[in-house]
N, C-alpha and C positions, 0 to 999 in steps of 0.2 A: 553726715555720718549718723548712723543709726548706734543706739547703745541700748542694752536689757541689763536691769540690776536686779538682782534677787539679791534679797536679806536673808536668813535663817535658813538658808536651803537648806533639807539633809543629805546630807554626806552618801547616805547609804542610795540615793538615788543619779548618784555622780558615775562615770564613766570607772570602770576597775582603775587604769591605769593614773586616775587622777585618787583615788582612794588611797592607793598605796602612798601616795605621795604628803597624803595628814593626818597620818598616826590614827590617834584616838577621838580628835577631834568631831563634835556631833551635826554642827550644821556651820554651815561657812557663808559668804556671802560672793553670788559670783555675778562678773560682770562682761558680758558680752558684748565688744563692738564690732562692726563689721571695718574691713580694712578699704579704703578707698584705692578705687584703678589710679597705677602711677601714670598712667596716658594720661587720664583724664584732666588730670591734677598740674599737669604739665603744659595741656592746652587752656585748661583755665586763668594759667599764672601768663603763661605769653599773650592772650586777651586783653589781662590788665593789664601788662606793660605797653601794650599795644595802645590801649587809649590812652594813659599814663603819658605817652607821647608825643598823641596828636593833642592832646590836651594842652602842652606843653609851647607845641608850636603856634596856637592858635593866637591872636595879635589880642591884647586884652580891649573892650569895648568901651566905649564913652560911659555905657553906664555901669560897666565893673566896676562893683562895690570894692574889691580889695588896692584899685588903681584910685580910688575916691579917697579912701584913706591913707591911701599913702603921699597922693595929693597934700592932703590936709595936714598930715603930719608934717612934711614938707615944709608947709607956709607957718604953721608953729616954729619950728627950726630958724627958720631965716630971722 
C-alpha cells in the first residue's frame, strides 16, 4: 500500500470542495493512500491459506525442531 503525507499543506491549494469544508483553517495535513484491489486481496489471502494447509498436512521430520522439543519436554514429564 502506497501512502503520501504532507504536513502544513495550504489550504488555499486544496480542491474548492475540500476548502469549503475547513473554515478558516490555513494549512492542514493531508494524507493520501491508495486503496488496494479487493481481487487481489482475495487471491492473496486464499494462497496463504492454501499453504497454511498443506503445511498442515505435511508428516513432521526426524529433524523437526518443534517434534525434538516436544520430544524433550516429554521425557521431562515422565
Amino acid at each position: 500500500m502506497n501512502k503520501i503525507v504532507r504536513e502544513h499543506y495550504p489550504v488555499e491549494r486544496l480542491p474548492e470542495d475540500l476548502r469549503a469544508e475547513l473554515g478558516l483553517a490555513r494549512t492542514v495535513t493531508v494524507v493520501i493512500e491508495t486503496e488496494e484491489d479487493q481481487s487481489r486481496s482475495t487471491a492473496r489471502a486464499a494462497a496463504v491459506r492454501e499453504l497454511l494447509e498443506h503445511r498442515r498436512q505435511l508428516v513432521p521430520s526426524v529433524d523437526d525442531p518443534v517434534e525434538r522439543v516436544r520430544k524433550l519436554r516429554d521425557e521431562w514429564d515422565s
